[in-house]
N, C-alpha and C positions, 0 to 999 in steps of 0.2 A: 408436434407437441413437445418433442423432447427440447429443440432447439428454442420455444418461446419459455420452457421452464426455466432453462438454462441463462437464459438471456436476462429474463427478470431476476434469475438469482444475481447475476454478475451486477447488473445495475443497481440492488438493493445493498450487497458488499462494497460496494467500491464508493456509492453515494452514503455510506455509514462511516468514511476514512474523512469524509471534508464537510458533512452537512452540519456536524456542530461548532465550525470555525466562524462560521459569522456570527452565531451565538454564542459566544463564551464571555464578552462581557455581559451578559443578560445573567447568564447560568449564574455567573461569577456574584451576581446581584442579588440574584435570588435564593441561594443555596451560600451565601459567605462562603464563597473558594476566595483561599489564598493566592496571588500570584502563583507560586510554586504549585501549589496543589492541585491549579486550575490545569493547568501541563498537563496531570494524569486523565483528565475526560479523553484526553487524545491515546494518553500512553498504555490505559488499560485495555483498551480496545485490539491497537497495534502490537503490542505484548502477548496475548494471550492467543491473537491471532495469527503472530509469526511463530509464536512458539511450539505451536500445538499444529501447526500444519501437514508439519510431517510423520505425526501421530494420523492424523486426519484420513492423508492419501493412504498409510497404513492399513488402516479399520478401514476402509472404501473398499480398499483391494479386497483385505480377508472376506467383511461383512456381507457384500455385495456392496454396488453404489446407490442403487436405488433407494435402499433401507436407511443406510447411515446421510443420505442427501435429507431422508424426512425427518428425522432426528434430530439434524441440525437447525432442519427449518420450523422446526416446534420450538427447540432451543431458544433460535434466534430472536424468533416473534414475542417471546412469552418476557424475557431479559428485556424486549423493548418496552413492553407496555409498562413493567416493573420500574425502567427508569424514567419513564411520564410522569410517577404519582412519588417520586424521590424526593423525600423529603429533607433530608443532610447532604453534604458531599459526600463521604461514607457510602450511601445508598448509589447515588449516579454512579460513581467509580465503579463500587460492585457490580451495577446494570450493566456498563461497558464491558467488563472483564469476560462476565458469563455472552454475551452475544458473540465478544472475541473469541469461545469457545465454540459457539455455535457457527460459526462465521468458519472454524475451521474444520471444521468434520462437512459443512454441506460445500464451500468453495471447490478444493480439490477432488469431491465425489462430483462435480456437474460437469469440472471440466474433463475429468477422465470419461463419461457419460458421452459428452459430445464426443470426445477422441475416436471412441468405439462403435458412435452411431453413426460419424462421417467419416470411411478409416481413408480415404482417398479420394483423389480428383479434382474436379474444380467443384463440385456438392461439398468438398471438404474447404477447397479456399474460401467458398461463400461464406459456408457458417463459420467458418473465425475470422470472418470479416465482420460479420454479425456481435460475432462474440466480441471480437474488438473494439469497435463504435460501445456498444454497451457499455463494456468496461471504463470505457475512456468516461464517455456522457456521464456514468454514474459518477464518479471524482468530479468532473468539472461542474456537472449539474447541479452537482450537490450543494454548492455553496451560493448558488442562486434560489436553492428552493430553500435551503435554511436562511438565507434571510428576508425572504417574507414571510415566512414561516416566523423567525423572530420577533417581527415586524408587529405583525396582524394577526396572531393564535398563540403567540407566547413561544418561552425555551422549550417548554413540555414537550409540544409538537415536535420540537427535532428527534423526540426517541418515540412518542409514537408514532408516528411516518410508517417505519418500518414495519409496522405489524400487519396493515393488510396488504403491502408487498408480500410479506412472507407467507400469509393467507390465499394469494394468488398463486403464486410459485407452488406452495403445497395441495392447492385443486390442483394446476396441470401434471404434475407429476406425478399425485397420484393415479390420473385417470389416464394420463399420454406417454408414460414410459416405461419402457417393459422393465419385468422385475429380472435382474442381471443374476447368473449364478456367482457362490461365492468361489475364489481362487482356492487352489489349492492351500491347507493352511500346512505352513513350514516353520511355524512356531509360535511361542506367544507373542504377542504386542508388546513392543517396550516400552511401557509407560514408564518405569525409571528414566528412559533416557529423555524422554519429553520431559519430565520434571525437574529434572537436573538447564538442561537447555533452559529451559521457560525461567526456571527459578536466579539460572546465573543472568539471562541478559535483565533480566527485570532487576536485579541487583547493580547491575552495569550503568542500568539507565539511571537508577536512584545515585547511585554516585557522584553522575555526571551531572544531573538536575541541580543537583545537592551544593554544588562548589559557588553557585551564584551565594549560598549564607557560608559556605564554609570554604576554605581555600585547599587546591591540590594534595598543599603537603600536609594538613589538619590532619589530626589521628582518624578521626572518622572515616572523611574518604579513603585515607589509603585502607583502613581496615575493608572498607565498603569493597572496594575496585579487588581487592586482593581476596578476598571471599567471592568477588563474580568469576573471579579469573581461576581459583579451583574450581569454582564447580561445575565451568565452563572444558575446563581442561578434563574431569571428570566424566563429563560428558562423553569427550572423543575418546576417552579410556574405554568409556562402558561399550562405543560403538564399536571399537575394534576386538573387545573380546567376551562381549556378553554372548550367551547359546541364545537371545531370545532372537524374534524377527529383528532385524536391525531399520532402524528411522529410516537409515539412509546408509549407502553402499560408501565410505569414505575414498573407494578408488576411483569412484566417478570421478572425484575433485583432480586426479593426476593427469587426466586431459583437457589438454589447455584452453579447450573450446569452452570446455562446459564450466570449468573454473573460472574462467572469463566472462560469460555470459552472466554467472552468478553476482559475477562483480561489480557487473555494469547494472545490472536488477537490483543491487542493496546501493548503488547510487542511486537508482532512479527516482526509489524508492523514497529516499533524505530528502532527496531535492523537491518533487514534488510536495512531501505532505513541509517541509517549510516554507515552502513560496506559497501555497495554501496560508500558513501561519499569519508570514509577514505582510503578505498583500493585503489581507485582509484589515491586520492590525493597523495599518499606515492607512487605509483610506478612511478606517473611523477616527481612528485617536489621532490623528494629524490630518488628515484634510476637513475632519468631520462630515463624514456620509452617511446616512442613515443605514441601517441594515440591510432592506429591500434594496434598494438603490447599488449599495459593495456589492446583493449578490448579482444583480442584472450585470454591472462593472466587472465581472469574472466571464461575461458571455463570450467576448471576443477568444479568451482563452481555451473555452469549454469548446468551440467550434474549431478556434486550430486543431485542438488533439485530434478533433473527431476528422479535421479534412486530412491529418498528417496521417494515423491510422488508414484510414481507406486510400490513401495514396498507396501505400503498402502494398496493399491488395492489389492494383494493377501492375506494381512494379516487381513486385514480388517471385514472377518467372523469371524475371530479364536481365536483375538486378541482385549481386551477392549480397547477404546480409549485412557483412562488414562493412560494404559501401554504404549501406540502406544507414548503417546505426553511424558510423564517422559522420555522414553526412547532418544526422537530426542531433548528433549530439553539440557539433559546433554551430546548430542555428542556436540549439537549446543554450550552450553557453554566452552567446552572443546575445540573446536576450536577458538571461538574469546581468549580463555584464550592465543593460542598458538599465534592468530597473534600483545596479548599484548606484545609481546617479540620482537618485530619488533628492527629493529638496523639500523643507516644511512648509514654502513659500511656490509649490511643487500643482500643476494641475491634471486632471486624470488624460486630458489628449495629451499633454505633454511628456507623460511619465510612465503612465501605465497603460496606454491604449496599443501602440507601437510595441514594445517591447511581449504585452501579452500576446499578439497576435507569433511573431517571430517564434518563443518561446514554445507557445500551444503546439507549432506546427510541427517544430524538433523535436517535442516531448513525442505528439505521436508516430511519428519516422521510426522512433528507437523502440517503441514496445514490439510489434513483433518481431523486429530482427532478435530480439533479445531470445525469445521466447522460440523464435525457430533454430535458432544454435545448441541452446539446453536442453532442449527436448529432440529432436531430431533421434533418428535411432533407436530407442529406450522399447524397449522390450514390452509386448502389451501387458502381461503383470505386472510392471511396474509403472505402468503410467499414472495412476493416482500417486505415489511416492515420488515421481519425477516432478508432475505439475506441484505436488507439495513444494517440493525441495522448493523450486525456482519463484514460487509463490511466499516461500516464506524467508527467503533471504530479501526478495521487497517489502516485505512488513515490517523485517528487523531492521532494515533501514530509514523506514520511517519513523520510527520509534529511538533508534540512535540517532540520525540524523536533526528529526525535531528536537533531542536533546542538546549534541552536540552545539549547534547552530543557534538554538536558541538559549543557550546557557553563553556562547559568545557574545551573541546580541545583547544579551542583561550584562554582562561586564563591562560593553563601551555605552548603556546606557546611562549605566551608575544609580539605579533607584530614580530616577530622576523624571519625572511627567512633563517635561519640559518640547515642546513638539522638534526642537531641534536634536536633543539629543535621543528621543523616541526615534524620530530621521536617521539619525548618526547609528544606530542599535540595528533596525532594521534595513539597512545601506548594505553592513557588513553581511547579516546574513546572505543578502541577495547576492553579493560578491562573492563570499564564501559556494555558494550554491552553483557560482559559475565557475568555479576553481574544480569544481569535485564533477561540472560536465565534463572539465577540458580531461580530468583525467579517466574520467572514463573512455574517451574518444582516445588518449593514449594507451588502452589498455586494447582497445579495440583495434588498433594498429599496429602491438607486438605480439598480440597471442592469438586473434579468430583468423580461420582461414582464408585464404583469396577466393578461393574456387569457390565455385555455385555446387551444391548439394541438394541431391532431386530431393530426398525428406527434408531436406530446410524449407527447400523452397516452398513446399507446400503447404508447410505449417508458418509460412510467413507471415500472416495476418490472423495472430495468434497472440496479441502484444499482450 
């Protein structure tokens, strides 16, 4: 019971990161979002999500996990139905924000949940193999069911979807998992420092967003960027000398495994939720595909993660994780390399069929090694705080990276609906995306270790 609550949470999070991507021209129709503005359906979500995670594992640990997992999952549900009946942009953004809160108190309580209910063995490799496929399906999945969902019941459907997932999830766990004692409590929660964190990168990201109407050196951005950057800085001040519980141990960061592992997780993170972006945008507004149809056209991809993920799983005793991630991360680069070749004159075997399959496979190779280098070791009190941590350096990467990326994309577009330079916009992202594989696969060859590690290994298929 614990493992199917679990499973449907991770699929319901993870299918919340990509299900509004094949609907965003729809949204964008229905609610007047602005280009720019339409970004944020994505960025309040991944904001509030990355930011607040390490808050999350926090309150899991103190609260117990059982309690703050139902919490979340009220939270989650109730934010979704809310952004169903949105009637402004204003409101949708709101509905994302608060689910990205919910999203972060129940995520890092299911996976600490699992950690405690399977602490070893192969009962442990199974279920985060389980856990994995999920996770994967949910992202990949997701943008096939949002677009017949867009299709045939409208934008609405993309946010209530989620509500009787969350209704499911909240029967099994209430009635299949035992109620967890809370940790010892060794201070208060730092919600300062989540506030500060949430508040600077969401300042970060609006900066970055911002530069497609206004240019680098504009007083605004630097004002923008230079206020995310204190209070970003202020942050790591408060962690290193605040008396409250602290978000996070900043000495964790001084071994190289686990500073590394982080690294490659806030790539992982960019790359995917912008090939999610791009792919999507290029087979509507340049090849012209209907919605239903882009998301079926994401299957190939949704099945690599899933067959790269479970390959994990068998390789996962035999095989060091440094090998496992070098190896998915240059398939991973070698496919967004191909879908930099994209052409307006461009067809889906030719462009995107090959490269998603390549792509999907690497994407899932690299999630559990990821995941079994930062967490390996970590002390059972701190494991909701751990899976926070590692969980929320890939959200913040989805959120900088979709910025990032797609604020480059709109500058070699030039405003311009013209399907060649729409082509030329979305090229770059995809090559960009395969720049920041290759450096993660360089990160993963100067700093994770060679050796096999028995808690690595077992948390291999943990992606």
């Amino acid at each position: 019971m614990t493992l199917a609550a679990v499973a449907v949470v991770q699929f319901m999070v993870s299918l919340d990161l990509s299900v509004l991507n094949v609907g965003l021209p729809q949204i964008a129709a229905g609610l007047g979002f602005s280009p720019i503005g339409l970004t944020w359906v994505i960025h309040a979500y991944a904001l509030t999500f990355g930011g607040l995670l390490l808050l999350g594992g926090k309150l899991a640990d103190r609260f117990g996990r059982k309690r703050v997992l139902l919490v979340g999952l009220v939270l989650f549900g109730l934010a979704s139905l809310a952004g169903g009946f949105a009637q402004l942009p204003g409101h949708l953004v709101a509905a994302r924000a608060t689910q990205g809160i919910g999203a972060a108190a129940l995520a890092p309580a299911a996976l600490a949940l699992l950690t405690s209910t399977f602490p070893d063995g192969k009962a442990r490799v199974r279920a985060f193999g389980i856990w994995s496929a999920v996770n994967a399906a949910g992202g990949a999945f997701g943008v096939l069911i949002g677009g017949l969902l867009s299709e045939y019941s409208g934008w609405q459907w993309l946010m209530f979807v989620s509500a009787p997932m969350s209704a499911v999830a909240l029967a099994l766990a209430w009635r299949g998992v035992a109620t967890d004692p809370p940790a010892e409590r060794r201070g208060r929660p730092d919600v300062i420092g989540a506030v500060l964190a949430t508040a600077g990168m969401t300042l970060l990201v609006f900066g970055v967003v911002r530069t497609d109407q206004y240019g680098w050196t504009a007083p605004i951005t630097v004002t923008t960027l230079a206020a995310a950057v204190a209070l970003l800085t202020a942050f790591i001040g408060s962690e290193r000398t605040s008396t409250r519980d602290p978000l996070v141990r900043l000495s964790l960061f001084t071994t190289r495994a686990v500073a590394a592992a982080n690294a490659c997780s806030f790539i992982l993170g960019a790359v995917l939720a912008s090939s999610f972006y791009f792919m999507s945008l290029y087979l509507q507004r340049v090849l012209g595909t209907g919605p239903a149809l882009t998301g079926l056209e994401f299957l190939p991809f949704a099945l690599g993660v899933i067959a790269g993920a479970a390959a994990t799983v068998r390789l996962g005793y035999r095989v060091a994780p440094r090998t496992l991630l070098i190896a998915g991360g240059l398939l991973t680069a070698a496919g967004f390399g191909w879908f930099g070749l994209i052409s307006p004159e461009g067809t889906y075997i030719a462009d995107i069929l090959g490269p998603s399959i390549i792509a999907g496979i690497g994407f899932g190779l690299c999630l559990g090694p990821v995941v079994a280098t930062a967490t390996a070791g970590v002390a059972a009190h701190e494991a909701g705080a751990a899976s926070g941590l590692l969980n929320s350096t890939r959200w913040v990467g989805v959120s900088l990276g979709l910025a990032a990326l797609g604020t480059a994309a709109a500058h070699r577009t030039g405003h311009s609906t013209r399907p060649q330079a729409l082509t030329d916009g979305y090229a770059l992202g995809m090559t960009l995306s395969a720049a920041l594989m290759a450096a993660a696969v360089l990160i993963a060859l100067l700093f994770l270790p060679r050796t096999r590690n028995t808690a690595a290994q077992a948390d291999i298929a943990t992606g």
